[in-house]
PAFIFI-936060 format. One record per residue (C-alpha): residue number from 1; residue in three letters; x, y negated, z. Coordinates in Angstrom, 2 decimals. Layout:
<recs>
<rec num="NUM" residu="ALA" c1="X" c2="Y" c3="Z"/>
...
</recs>
This chain:
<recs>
<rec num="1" residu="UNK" c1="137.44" c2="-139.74" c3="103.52"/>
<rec num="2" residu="UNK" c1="137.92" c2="-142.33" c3="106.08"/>
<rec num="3" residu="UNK" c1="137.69" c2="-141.16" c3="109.92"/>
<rec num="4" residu="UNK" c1="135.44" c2="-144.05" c3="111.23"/>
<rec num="5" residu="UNK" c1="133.88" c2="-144.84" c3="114.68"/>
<rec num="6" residu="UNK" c1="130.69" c2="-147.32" c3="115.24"/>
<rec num="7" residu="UNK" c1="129.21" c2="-148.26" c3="118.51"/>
<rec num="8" residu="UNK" c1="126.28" c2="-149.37" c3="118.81"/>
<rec num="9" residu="UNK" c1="123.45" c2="-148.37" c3="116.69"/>
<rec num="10" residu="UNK" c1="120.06" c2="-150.06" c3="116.96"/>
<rec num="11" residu="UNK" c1="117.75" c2="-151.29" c3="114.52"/>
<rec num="12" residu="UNK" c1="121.04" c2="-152.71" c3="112.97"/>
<rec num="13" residu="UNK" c1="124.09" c2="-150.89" c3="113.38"/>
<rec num="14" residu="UNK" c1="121.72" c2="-146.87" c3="112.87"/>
<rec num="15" residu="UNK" c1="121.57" c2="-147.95" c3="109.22"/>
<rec num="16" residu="UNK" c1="125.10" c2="-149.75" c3="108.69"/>
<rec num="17" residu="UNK" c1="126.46" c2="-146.18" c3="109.98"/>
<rec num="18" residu="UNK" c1="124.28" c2="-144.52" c3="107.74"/>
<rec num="19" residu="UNK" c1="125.76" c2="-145.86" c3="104.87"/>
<rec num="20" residu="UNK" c1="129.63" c2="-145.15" c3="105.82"/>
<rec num="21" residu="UNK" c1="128.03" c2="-141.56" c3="106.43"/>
<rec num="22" residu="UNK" c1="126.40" c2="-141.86" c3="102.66"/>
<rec num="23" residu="UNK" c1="129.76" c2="-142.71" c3="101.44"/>
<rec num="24" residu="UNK" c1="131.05" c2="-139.89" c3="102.40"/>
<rec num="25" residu="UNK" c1="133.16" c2="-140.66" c3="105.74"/>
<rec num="26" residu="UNK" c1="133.91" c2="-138.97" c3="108.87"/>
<rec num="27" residu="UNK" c1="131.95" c2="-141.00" c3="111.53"/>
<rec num="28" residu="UNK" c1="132.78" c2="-141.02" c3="115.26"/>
<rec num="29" residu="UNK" c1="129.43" c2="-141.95" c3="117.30"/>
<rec num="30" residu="UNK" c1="128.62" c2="-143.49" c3="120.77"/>
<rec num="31" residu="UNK" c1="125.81" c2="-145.43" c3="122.24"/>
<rec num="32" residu="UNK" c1="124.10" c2="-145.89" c3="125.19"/>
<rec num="33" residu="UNK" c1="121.22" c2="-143.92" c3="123.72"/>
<rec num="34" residu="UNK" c1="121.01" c2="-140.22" c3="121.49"/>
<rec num="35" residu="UNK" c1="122.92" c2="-141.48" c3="118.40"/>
<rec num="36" residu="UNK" c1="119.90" c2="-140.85" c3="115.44"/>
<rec num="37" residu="UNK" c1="119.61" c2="-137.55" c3="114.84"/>
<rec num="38" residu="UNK" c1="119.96" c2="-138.01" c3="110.94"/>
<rec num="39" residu="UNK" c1="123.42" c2="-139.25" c3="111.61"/>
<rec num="40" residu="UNK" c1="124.48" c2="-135.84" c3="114.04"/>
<rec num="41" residu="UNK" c1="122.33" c2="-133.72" c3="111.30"/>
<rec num="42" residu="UNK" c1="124.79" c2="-135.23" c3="108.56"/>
<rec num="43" residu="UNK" c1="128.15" c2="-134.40" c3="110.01"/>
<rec num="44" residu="UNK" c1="128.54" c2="-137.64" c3="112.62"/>
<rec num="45" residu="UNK" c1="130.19" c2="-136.66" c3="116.03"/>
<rec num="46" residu="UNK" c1="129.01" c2="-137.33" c3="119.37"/>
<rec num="47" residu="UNK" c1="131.67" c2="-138.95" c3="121.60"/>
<rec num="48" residu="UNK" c1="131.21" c2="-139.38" c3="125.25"/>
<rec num="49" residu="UNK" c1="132.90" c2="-142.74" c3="125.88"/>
<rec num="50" residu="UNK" c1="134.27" c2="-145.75" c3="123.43"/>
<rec num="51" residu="UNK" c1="137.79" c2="-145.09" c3="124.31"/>
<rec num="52" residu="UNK" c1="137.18" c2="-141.40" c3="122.98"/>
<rec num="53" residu="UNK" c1="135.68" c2="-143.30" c3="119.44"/>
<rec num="54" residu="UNK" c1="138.95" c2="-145.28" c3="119.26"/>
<rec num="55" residu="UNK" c1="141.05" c2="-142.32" c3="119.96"/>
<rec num="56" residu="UNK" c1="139.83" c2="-139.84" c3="116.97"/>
<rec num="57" residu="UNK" c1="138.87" c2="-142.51" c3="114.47"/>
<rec num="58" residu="UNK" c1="140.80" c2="-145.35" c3="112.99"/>
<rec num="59" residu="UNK" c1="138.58" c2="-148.05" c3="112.09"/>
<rec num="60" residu="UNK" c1="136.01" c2="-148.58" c3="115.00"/>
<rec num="61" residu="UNK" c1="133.05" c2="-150.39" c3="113.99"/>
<rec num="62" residu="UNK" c1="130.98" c2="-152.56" c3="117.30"/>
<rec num="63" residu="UNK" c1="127.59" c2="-153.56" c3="116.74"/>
<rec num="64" residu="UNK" c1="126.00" c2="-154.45" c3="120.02"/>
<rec num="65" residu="UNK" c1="124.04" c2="-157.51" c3="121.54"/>
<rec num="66" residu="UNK" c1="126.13" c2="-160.33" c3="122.96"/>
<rec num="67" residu="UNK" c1="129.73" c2="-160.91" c3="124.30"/>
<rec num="68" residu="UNK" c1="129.47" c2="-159.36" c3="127.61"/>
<rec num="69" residu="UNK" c1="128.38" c2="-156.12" c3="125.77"/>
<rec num="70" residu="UNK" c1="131.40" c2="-156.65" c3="123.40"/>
<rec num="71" residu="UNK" c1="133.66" c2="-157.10" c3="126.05"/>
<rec num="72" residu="UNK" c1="132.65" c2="-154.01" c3="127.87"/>
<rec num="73" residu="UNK" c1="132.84" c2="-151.80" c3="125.19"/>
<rec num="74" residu="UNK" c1="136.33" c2="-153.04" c3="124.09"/>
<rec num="75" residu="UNK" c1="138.17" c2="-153.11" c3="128.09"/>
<rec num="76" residu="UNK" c1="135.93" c2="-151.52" c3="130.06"/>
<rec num="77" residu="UNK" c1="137.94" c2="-148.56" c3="131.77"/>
<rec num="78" residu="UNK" c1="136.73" c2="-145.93" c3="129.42"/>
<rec num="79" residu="UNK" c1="136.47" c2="-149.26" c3="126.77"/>
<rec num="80" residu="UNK" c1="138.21" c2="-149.08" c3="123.22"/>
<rec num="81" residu="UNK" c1="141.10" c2="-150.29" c3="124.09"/>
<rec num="82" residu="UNK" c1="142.29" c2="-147.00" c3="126.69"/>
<rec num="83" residu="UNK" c1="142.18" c2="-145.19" c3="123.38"/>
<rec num="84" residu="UNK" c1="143.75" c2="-147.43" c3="120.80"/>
<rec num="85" residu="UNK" c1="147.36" c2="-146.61" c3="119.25"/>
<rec num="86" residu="UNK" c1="149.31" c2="-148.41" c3="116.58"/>
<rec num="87" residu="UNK" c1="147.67" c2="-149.63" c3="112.99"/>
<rec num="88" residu="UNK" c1="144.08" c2="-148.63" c3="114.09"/>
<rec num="89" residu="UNK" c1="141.68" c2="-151.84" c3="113.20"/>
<rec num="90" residu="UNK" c1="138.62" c2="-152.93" c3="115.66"/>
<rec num="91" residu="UNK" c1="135.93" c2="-154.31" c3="113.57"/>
<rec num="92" residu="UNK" c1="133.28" c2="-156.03" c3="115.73"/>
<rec num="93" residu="UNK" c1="129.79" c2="-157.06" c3="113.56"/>
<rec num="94" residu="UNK" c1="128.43" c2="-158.35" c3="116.77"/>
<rec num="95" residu="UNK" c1="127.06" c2="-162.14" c3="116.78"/>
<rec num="96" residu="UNK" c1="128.78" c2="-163.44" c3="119.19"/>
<rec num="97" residu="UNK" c1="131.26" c2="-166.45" c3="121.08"/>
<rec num="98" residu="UNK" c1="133.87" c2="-167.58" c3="118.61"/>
<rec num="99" residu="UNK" c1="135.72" c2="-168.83" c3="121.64"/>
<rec num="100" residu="UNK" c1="135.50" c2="-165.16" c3="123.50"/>
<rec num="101" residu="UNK" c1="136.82" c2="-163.46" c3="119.91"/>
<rec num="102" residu="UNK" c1="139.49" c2="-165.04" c3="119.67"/>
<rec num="103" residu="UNK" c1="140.97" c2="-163.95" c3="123.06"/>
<rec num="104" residu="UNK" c1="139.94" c2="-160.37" c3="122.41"/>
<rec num="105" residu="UNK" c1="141.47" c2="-160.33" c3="119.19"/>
<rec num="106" residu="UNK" c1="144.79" c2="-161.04" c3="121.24"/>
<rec num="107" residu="UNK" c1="144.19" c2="-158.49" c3="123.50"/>
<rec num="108" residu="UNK" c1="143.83" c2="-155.92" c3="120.92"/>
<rec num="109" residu="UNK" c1="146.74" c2="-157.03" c3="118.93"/>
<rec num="110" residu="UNK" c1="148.95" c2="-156.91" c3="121.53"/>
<rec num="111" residu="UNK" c1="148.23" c2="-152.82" c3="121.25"/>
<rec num="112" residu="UNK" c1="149.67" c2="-153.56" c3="117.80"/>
<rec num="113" residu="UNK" c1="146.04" c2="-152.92" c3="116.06"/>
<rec num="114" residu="UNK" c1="144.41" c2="-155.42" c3="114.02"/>
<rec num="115" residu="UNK" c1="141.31" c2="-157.07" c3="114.71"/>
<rec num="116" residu="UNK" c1="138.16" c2="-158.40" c3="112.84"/>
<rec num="117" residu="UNK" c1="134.83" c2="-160.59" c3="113.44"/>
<rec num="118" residu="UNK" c1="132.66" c2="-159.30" c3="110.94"/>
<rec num="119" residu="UNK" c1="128.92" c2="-160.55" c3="112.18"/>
<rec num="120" residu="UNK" c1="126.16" c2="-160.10" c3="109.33"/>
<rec num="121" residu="UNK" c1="123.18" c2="-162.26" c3="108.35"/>
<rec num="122" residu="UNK" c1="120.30" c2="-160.34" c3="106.35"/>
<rec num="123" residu="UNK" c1="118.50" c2="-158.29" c3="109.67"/>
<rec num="124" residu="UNK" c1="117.10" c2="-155.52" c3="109.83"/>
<rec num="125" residu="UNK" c1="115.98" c2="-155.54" c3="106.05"/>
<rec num="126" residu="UNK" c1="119.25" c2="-156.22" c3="104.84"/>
<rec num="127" residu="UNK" c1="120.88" c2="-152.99" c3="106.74"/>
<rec num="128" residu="UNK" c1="118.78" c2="-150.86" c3="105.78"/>
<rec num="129" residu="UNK" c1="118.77" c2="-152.17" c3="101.94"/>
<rec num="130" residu="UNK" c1="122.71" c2="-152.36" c3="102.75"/>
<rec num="131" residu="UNK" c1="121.99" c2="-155.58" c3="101.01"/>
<rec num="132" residu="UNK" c1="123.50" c2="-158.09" c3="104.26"/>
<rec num="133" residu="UNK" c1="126.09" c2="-161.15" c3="104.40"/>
<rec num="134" residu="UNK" c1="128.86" c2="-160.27" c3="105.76"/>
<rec num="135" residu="UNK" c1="131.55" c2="-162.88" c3="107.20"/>
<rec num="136" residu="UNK" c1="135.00" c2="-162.24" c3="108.30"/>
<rec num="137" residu="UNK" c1="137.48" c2="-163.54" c3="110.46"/>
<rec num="138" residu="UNK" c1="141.02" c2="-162.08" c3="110.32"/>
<rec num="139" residu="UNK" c1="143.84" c2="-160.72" c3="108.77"/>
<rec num="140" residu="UNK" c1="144.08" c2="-160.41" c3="105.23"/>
<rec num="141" residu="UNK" c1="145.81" c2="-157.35" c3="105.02"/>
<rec num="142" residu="UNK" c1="143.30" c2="-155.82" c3="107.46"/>
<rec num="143" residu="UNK" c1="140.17" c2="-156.89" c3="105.91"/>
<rec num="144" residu="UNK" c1="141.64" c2="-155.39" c3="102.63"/>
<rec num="145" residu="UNK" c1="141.66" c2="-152.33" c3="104.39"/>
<rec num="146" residu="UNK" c1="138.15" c2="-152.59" c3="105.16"/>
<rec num="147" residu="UNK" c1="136.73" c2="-154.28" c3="102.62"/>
<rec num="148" residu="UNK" c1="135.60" c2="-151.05" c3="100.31"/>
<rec num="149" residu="UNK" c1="133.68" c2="-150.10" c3="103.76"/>
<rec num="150" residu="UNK" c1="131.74" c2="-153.63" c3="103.88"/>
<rec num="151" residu="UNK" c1="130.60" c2="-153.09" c3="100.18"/>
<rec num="152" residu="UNK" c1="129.16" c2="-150.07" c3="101.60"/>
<rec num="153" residu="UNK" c1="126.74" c2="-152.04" c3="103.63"/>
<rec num="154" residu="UNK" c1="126.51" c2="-155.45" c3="102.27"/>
<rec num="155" residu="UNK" c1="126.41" c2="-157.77" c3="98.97"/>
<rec num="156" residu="UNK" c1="127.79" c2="-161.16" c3="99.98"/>
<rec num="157" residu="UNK" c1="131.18" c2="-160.29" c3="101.67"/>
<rec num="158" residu="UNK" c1="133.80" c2="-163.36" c3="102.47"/>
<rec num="159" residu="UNK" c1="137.33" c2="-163.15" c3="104.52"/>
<rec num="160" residu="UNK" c1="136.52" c2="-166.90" c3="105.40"/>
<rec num="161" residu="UNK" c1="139.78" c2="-167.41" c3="107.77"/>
<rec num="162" residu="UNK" c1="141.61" c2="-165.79" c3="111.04"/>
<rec num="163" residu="UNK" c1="139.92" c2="-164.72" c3="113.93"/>
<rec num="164" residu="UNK" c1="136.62" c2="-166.12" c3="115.60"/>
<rec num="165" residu="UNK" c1="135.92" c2="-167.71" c3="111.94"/>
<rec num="166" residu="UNK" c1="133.65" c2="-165.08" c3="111.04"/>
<rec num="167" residu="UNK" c1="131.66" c2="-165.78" c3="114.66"/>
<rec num="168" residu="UNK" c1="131.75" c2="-169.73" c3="113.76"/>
<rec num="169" residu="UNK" c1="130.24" c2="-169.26" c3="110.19"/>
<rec num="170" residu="UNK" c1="127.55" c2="-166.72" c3="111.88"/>
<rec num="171" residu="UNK" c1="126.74" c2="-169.92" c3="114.48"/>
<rec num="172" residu="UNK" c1="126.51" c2="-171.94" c3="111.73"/>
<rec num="173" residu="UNK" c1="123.95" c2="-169.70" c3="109.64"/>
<rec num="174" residu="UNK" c1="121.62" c2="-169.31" c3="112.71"/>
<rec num="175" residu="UNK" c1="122.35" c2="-173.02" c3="112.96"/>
<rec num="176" residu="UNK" c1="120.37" c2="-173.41" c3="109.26"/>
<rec num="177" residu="UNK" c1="118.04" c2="-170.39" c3="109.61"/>
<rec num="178" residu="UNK" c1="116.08" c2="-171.82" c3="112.99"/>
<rec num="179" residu="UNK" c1="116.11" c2="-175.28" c3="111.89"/>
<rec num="180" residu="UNK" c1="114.28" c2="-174.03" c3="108.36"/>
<rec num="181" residu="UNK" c1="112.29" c2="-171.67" c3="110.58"/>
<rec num="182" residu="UNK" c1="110.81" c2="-174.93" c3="112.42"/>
<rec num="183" residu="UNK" c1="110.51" c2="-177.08" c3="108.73"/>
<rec num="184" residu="UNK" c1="108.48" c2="-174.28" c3="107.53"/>
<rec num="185" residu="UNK" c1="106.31" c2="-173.64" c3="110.39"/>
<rec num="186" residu="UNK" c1="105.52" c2="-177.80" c3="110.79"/>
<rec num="187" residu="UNK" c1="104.89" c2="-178.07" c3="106.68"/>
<rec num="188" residu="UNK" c1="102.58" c2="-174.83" c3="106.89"/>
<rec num="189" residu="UNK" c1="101.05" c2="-176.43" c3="110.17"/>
<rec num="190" residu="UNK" c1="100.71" c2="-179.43" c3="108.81"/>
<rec num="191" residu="UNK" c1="98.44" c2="-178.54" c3="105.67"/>
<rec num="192" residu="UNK" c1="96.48" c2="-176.35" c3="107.49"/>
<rec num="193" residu="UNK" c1="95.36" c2="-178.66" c3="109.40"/>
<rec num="194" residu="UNK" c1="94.72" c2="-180.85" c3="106.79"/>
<rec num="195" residu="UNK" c1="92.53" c2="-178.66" c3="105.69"/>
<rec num="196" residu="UNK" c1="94.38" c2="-176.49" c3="102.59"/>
<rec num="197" residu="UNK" c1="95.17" c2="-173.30" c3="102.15"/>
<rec num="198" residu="UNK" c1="98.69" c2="-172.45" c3="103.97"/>
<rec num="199" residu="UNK" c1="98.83" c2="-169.66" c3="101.65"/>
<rec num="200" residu="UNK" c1="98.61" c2="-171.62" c3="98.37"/>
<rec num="201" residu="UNK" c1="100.64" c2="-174.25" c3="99.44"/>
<rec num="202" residu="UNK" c1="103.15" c2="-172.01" c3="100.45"/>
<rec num="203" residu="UNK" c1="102.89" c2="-170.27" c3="96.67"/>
<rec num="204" residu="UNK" c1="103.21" c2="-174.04" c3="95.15"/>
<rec num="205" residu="UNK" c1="105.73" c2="-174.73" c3="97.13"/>
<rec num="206" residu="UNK" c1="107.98" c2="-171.93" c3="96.31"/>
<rec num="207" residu="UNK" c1="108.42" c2="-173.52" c3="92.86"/>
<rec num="208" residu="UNK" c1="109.99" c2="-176.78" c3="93.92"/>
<rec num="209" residu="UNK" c1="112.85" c2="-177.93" c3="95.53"/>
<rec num="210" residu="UNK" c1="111.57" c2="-177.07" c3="98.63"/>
<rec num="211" residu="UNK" c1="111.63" c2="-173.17" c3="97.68"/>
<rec num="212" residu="UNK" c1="113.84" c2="-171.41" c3="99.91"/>
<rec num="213" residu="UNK" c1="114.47" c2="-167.54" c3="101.68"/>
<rec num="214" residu="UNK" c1="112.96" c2="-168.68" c3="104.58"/>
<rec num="215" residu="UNK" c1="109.95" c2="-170.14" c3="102.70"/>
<rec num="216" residu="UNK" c1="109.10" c2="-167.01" c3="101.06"/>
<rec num="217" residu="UNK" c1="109.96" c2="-164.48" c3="103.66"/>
<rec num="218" residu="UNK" c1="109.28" c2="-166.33" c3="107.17"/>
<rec num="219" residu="UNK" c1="106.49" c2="-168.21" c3="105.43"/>
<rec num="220" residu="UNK" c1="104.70" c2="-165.06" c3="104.38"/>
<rec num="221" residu="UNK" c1="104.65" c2="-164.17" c3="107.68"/>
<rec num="222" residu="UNK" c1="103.55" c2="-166.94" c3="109.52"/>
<rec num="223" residu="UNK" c1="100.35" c2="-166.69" c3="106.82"/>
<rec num="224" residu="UNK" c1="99.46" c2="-163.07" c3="107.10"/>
<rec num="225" residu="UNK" c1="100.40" c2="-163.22" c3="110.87"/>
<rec num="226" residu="UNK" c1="103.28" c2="-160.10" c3="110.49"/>
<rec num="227" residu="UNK" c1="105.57" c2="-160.87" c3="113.75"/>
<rec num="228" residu="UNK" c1="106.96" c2="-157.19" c3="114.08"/>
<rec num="229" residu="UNK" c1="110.92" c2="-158.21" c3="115.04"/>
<rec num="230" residu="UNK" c1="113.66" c2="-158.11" c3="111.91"/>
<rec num="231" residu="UNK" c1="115.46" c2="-160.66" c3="113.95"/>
<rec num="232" residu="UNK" c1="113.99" c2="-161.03" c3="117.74"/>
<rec num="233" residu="UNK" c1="113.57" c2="-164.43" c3="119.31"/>
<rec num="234" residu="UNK" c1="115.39" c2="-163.58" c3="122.11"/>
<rec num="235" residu="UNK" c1="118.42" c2="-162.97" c3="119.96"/>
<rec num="236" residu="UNK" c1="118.04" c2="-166.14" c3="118.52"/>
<rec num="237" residu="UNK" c1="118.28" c2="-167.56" c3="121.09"/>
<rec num="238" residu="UNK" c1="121.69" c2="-166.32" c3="122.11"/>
<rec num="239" residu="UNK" c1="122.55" c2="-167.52" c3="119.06"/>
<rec num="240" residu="UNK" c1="121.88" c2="-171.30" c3="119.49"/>
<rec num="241" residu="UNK" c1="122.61" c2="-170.89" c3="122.93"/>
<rec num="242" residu="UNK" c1="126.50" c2="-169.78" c3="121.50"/>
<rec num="243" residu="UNK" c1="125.82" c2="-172.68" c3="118.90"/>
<rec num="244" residu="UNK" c1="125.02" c2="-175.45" c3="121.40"/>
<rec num="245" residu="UNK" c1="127.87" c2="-174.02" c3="123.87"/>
<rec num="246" residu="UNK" c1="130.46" c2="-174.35" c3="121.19"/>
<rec num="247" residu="UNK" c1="128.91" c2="-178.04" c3="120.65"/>
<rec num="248" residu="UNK" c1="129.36" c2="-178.67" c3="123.93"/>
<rec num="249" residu="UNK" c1="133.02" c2="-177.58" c3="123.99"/>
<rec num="250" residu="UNK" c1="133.93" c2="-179.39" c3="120.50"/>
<rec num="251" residu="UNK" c1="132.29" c2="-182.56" c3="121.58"/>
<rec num="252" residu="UNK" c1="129.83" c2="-183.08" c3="119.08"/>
<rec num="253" residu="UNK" c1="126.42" c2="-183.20" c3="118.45"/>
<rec num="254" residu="UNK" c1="123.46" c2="-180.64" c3="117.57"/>
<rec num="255" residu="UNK" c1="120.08" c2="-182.76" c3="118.31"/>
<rec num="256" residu="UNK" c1="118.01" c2="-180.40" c3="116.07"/>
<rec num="257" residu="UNK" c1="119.49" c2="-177.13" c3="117.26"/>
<rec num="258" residu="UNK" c1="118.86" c2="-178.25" c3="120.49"/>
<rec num="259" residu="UNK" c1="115.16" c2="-179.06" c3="119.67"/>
<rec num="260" residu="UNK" c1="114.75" c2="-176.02" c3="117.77"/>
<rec num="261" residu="UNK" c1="116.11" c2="-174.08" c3="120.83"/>
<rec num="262" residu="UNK" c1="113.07" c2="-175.63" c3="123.05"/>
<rec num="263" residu="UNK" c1="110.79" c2="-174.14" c3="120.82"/>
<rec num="264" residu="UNK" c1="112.08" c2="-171.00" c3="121.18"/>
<rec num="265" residu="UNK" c1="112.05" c2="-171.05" c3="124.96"/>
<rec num="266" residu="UNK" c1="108.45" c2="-171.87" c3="125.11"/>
<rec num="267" residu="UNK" c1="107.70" c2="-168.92" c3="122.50"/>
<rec num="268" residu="UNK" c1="110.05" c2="-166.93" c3="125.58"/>
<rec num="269" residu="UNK" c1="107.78" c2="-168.67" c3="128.15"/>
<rec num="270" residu="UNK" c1="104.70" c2="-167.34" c3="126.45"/>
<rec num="271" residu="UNK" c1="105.92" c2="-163.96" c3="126.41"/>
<rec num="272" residu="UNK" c1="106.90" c2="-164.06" c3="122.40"/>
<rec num="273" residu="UNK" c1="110.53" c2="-163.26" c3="122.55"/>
<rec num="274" residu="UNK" c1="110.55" c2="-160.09" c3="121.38"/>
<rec num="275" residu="UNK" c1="108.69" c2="-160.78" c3="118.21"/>
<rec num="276" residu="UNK" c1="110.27" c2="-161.68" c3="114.69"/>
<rec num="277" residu="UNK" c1="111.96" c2="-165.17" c3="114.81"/>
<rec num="278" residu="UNK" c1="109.31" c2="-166.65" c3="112.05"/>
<rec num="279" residu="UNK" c1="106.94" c2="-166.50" c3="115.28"/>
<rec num="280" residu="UNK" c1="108.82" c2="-169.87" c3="116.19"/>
<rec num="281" residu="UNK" c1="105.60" c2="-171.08" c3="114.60"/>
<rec num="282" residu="UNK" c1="103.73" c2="-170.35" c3="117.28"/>
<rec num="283" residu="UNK" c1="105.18" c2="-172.47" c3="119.54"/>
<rec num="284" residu="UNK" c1="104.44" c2="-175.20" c3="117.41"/>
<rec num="285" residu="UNK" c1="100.94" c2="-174.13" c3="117.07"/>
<rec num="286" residu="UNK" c1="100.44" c2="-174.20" c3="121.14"/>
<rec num="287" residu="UNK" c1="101.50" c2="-177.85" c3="121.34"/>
<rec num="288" residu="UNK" c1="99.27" c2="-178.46" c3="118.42"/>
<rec num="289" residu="UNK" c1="95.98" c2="-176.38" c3="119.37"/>
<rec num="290" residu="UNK" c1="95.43" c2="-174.91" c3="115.80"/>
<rec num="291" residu="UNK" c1="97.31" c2="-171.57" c3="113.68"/>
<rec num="292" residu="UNK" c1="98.49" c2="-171.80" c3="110.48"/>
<rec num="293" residu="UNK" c1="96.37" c2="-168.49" c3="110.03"/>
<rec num="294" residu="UNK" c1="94.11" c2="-166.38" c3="111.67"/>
<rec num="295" residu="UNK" c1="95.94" c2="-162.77" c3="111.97"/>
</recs>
């Protein structure tokens, strides 16, 4: 039995902690809400600041919003690191700035612990179904440690190089996700419009080399009009907002990211951003006058 902390446990990190519970470790608990009551009921602990997580448990999980949240939680006075001693390892499953990671990492090693970017793909579906991607930036030695703990919450699990590699190969996922997002939503649009089924072609289309994930999930959703959030809008956006920062910063360009991310600001606009991310559509369907569907 490992003695484990996690902050932060929404719609994501309440069922990644479940599953360290389910495997039968000690967990150490703080958010800025009631931890679930299923984790307390099962043995979890209640701790009254982050530092206090870091100081009984030694592997600290983060799962919060963005990089100001991360940095809080890690230096903020009462942070993680006022409780960290030697060998402990941060493991921080946030999405957030590659850039920013890699200067906490250094701050945390300096307290001689190690440090990993873990973020996930797979939403809300894939933590409950402990079923998500999970890509790491690090140490190998550390993410050896941790690694039986990962397969305890996802499938796909890769140490993909040192620190802020995890948060660049996260960037680059959203990257792919929104930009299918939009394809899907303009080909369902599109024959619509033109007068065929969207839900038929979406069913022939799943057979060809145009099948993808975000065909058959997003798709299906876009069709039977089903925008309750997996993955908000608004945290897509911070994504491609990290994505076309980075850009920015590495001198190169992202012309359909970019695009993409306009679409998602007018969904914002239109007071959409806290749907699911598949309601990207919608946006296109404003500029166009016509849904794929009627919901």
């Amino acid at each position: 039995m490992a003695k484990l902390g996690f902050i932060g446990l929404g719609i994501m990190g309440a069922p990644m902690a479940g599953h360290l519970q389910a495997g039968g470790h000690k967990l150490y608990l703080h958010d800025v809400k009631n931890p679930p009551a299923s984790l307390v009921e099962g043995g979890a602990t209640v701790c009254t600041s982050a530092a206090e997580v870091a100081k009984r448990a030694d592997i600290i999980f983060l799962m919060v919003p963005d990089t100001p949240h991360v940095e809080e939680v890690l230096f903020s006075e009462e942070g993680i690191a006022a409780g960290l001693t030697a060998g402990k390892i941060v493991v921080d499953m946030s999405s957030i700035s590659p850039i920013a990671t890699k200067e906490f990492a250094k701050k945390i090693n300096k307290k001689s612990c190690a440090y990993l970017d873990a973020p996930v793909s797979g939403g809300e579906v894939g933590a409950k179904a402990a079923s998500l991607t999970i890509m790491v930036g690090g140490p190998q030695e550390a993410f050896d440690t941790v690694k039986p703990l990962f397969d305890l919450m996802g499938k796909n699990i890769t140490l993909v190089g040192g620190n802020g590699d995890g948060q660049t190969t996260k960037v680059a996922n959203q990257i792919i996700v929104a930009l299918n997002i939009q394809a899907v939503a303009e080909a369902l649009l599109f024959a619509s419009k033109a007068g065929a089924d969207p839900a038929k072609v979406r069913e022939a289309l799943m057979g060809g080399f145009a099948s993808s994930r975000i065909l058959e999930v997003h798709g299906e959703r876009m069709v039977k009009r089903t925008f309750n959030p997996g993955f908000r809008i608004s945290l897509h956006q911070k994504d491609l907002n990290l994505a076309l920062q980075g850009a920015k910063a590495l001198g190169v360009s992202l012309p359909n990211t970019s695009a993409t991310q306009e679409l998602m600001n007018a969904c914002a606009a239109n007071g959409l951003s806290g749907l699911d991310h598949s309601a990207l559509c919608q946006a296109i369907e404003l500029m166009s006058n016509h849904k794929i569907a009627q919901g």
